[in-house]
N, C-alpha and C positions, 0 to 999 in steps of 0.2 A: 368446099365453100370457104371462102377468105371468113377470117377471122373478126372481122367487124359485122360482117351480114351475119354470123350467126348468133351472136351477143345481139345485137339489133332485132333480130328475131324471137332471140327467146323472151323479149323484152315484151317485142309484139305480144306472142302469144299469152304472158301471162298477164296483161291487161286487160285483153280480150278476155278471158277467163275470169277472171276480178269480176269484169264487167256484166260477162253472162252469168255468173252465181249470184252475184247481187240481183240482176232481173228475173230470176227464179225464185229467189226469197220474196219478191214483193208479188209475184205470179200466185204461189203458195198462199202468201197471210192474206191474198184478197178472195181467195175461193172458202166456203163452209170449213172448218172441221167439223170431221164426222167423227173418227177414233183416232187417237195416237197413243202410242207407248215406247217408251225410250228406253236402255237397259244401260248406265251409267256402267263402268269398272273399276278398278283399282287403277292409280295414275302408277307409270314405271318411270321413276326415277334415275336420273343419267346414275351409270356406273351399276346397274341393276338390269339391264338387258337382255342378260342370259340366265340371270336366275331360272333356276329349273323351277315349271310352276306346278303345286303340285292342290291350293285352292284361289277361286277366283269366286269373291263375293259379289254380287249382283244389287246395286241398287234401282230398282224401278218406278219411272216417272212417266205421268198420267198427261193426256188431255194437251192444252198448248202450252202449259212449260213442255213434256215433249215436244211438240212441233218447234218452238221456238230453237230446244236446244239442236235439234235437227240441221234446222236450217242456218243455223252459226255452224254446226257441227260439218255442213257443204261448204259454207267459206272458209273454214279454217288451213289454211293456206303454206302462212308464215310461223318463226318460232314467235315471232311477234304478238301472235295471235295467242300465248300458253306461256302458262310461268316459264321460269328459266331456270327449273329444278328442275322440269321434265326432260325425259331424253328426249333427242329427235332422230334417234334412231329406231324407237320402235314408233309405229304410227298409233293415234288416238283413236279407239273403236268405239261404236256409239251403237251396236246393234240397236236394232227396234223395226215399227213402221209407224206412217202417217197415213192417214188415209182422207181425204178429200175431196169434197162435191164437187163437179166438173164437167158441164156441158160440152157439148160440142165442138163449140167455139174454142173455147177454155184448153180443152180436152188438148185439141191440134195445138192450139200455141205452148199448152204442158210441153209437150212430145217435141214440137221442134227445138224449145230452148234446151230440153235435155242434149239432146242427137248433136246440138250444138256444141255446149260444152262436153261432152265427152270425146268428141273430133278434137275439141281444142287439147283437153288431156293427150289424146293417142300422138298428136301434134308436139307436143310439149316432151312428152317420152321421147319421140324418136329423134326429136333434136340433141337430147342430151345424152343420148344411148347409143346412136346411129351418126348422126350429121357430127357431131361432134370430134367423131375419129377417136376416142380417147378411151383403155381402157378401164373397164372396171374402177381400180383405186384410185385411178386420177381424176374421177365426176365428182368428187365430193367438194375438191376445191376449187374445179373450175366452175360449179354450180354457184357456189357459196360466195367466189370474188366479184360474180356478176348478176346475182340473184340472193343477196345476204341473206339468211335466213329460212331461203325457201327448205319446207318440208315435201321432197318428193315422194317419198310413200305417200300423202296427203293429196297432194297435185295431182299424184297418176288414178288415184283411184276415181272410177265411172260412178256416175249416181245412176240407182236401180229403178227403173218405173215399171209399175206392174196397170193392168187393168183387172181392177176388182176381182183378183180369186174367193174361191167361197172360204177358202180359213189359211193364214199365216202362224205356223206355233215355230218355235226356235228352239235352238241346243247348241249341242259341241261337237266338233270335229278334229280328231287326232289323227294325222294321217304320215306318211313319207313322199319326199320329192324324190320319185326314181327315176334314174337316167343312164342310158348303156352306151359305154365311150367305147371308142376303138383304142388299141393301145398305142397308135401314130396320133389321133386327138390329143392321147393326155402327155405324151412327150413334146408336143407342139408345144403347150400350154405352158410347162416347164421350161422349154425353155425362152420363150415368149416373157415367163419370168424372171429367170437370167440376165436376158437383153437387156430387161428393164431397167437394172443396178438400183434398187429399191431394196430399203428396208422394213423389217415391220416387227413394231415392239415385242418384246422388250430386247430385240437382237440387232446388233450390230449390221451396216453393208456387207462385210465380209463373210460374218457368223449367218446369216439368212441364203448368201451366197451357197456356201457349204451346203447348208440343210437342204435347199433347193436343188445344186447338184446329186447329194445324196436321191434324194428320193427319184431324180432323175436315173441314176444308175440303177435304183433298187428296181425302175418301171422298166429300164432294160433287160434285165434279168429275166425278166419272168419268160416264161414261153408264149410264142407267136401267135398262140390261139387261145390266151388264156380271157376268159372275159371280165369286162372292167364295168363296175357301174358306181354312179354316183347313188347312195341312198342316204337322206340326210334328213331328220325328223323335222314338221314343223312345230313351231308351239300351235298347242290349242288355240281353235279358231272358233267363234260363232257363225253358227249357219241357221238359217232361214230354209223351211220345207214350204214348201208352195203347193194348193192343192187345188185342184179345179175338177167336178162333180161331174162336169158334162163330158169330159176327158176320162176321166178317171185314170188320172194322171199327177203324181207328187214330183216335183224337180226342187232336188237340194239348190241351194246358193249360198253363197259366203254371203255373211253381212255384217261387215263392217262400217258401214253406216247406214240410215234408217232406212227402208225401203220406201218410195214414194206411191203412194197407192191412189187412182183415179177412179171415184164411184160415179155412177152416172147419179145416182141418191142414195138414200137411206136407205134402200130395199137391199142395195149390192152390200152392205158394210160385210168386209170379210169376221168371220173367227180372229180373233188374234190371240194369241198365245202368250204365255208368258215364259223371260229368259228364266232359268233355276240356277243357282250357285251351281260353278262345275267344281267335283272332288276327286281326284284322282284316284282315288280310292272306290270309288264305284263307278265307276267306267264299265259298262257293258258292253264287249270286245266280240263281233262278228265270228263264225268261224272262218278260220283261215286255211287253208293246206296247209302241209308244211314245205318250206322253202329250202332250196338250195344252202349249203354250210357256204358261208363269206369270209371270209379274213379282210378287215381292215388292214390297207395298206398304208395309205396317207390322211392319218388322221385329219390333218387341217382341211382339207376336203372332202370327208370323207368319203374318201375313196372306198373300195372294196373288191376284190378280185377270187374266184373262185379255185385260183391257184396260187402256189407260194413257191 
C-alpha cells in the first residue's frame, strides 16, 4: 500500500473510533444505572515500567463516578488524554464492571456499536502491525509522526459486553507467555536484526552489532534438535471470573477495563465482587508438575533452550 493511503487510513480509522466511543458513552449515560464498581491503581510513572511489582493497592469506586470513569476510561485514546508524567508504555487499567438497564431496543443498538468499535480497533491494529510493513521497533515512530500521541495499548484494547451473568468477583493473574521456536525462526530473526543496522541503548551501531552477531553464533552452536522456546513473565494482570448458574459454567477474562454489563432489569443485577490489594506475598500458586531444566540463552528475549 503506497504510503499516503495508509497515513490516510489510519487517520480514517481513528476518527471513526473517536466517533463510535463518544456514541457509546452517550448510548451508556442514557440507559438506568443499576450497579457499577470501578477498581482505580497505582499510576506507573515514565522511567518506572519495569519495576518488579511486588504490591498494588486498590482504590474502589462506587455507583456513577464508576460509570462515568469507565466510560472516559473507553475514550482514553491519546497521551493527550493523561498527565505527561505518566508512561505510555504501560497501558492504564481500570478493572471493574458497569452494569445497565437495557431493553431490546437499547440492548441491539448496545451490541452493534460495541462490534463496531472493536472492528475499528482490530482495524487500527492491523494497519500498524500488518499494512504497515515495518518491524517491531520501527511502529513506535511511525505511529507517533502520524498519530502524535496516540497510546496503542489503549486503542487495540476491545471493550467487554457481557449479558447479565449471575455474579462478577475479580483478582490476579500471574502467568508466562510461552512460545516454542524452531532454531531457523530464531536465526532468521537475528539476523533480520543485523540487516537492520539499528541500535539500542545504551550500545553503540557497532557494539549492538557484535552482541547480535554473538548470540547469533552462540544459536549456531547449539545442536539441530535442541529446543527453543520463548518463556517471558507477564506482570500481574487483573481478571474478571464470570459465572452463569444455568451453565454452570465460570470463564476467566482479562479486565482491563470495566466490563459493560446489559440487564434486561433489576432482577438480572449480577454479584459483583470486589478487586483486593494484590501482595505478592500471598499468592496462592496452583500445583504445577515439574518442568523440563531450561538454560536461558538470550536473555534480552528471553530465550531458553534445553540444551547448551
Amino acid at each position: 500500500m503506497p504510503r499516503y493511503d495508509l497515513v490516510a487510513d489510519l487517520h480514517e480509522c481513528v476518527n471513526a473510533l473517536e466517533l463510535g466511543l463518544s456514541t457509546l458513552r452517550q448510548q451508556v449515560e442514557q440507559q438506568p444505572l443499576l450497579i457499577a464498581r470501578a477498581f482505580s491503581l497505582p499510576e506507573i510513572e515514565k522511567g518506572h515500567e519495569n519495576d518488579e511489582i511486588e504490591r498494588i493497592a486498590v482504590t474502589q469506586h462506587l455507583g456513577q463516578k464508576a460509570r462515568d470513569m469507565a466510560l472516559a476510561h473507553y475514550c482514553r485514546l491519546f497521551m493527550q488524554h493523561q498527565s505527561d508524567k505518566l508512561s505510555t508504555k504501560s497501558a492504564v487499567r481500570l478493572p471493574g464492571a458497569i452494569c445497565i438497564e437495557a431493553d431490546e431496543t437499547a440492548t441491539e443498538q448496545i451490541r452493534q456499536q460495541v462490534a463496531d468499535i472493536n472492528a475499528l480497533k482490530l482495524r487500527l491494529e492491523h494497519l500498524i502491525t500488518v499494512e504497515s510493513g515495518l518491524p517491531s521497533e520501527a511502529r513506535f515512530e511511525f505511529v507517533h509522526q502520524h498519530l502524535r500521541g496516540l497510546i496503542t495499548l489503549n486503542a487495540y484494547r476491545s471493550v467487554t459486553l457481557l449479558q447479565a451473568p449471575d455474579s462478577l468477583r475479580f483478582g490476579w493473574a500471574n502467568k508466562n507467555i510461552i512460545k516454542n521456536l524452531t532454531r531457523e525462526a530464531v536465526v532468521e530473526q537475528l539476523e533480520r536484526s543485523l540487516k537492520a543496522n539499528r541500535a539500542q541503548a545504551p550500545w553503540t551501531r557497532e557494539q549492538w552489532a557484535e552482541k547480535v552477531q554473538q548470540e547469533l553464533e552462540m544459536i549456531l552452536s547449539l545442536p539441530a534438535d535442541a529446543k527453543l522456546k520463548i518463556k517471558r513473565p507477564v506482570k500481574v494482570q487483573p481478571i474478571a471470573r464470570v459465572w452463569r448458574a444455568n451453565e454452570k459454567k465460570q470463564v476467566q477474562l482479562a479486565c482491563p477495563s470495566p466490563l459493560l454489563v446489559l440487564c434486561r432489569d433489576k432482577t438480572q443485577v449480577p454479584i459483583l465482587g470486589e478487586l483486593l490489594d494484590y501482595d505478592a506475598d500471598n499468592v496462592a500458586h496452583r500445583y504445577k508438575p515439574l518442568a523440563q531444566p531450561l538454560h536461558l540463552v538470550i536473555p534480552r528475549l528471553h530465550l531458553w533452550s534445553d540444551r547448551l
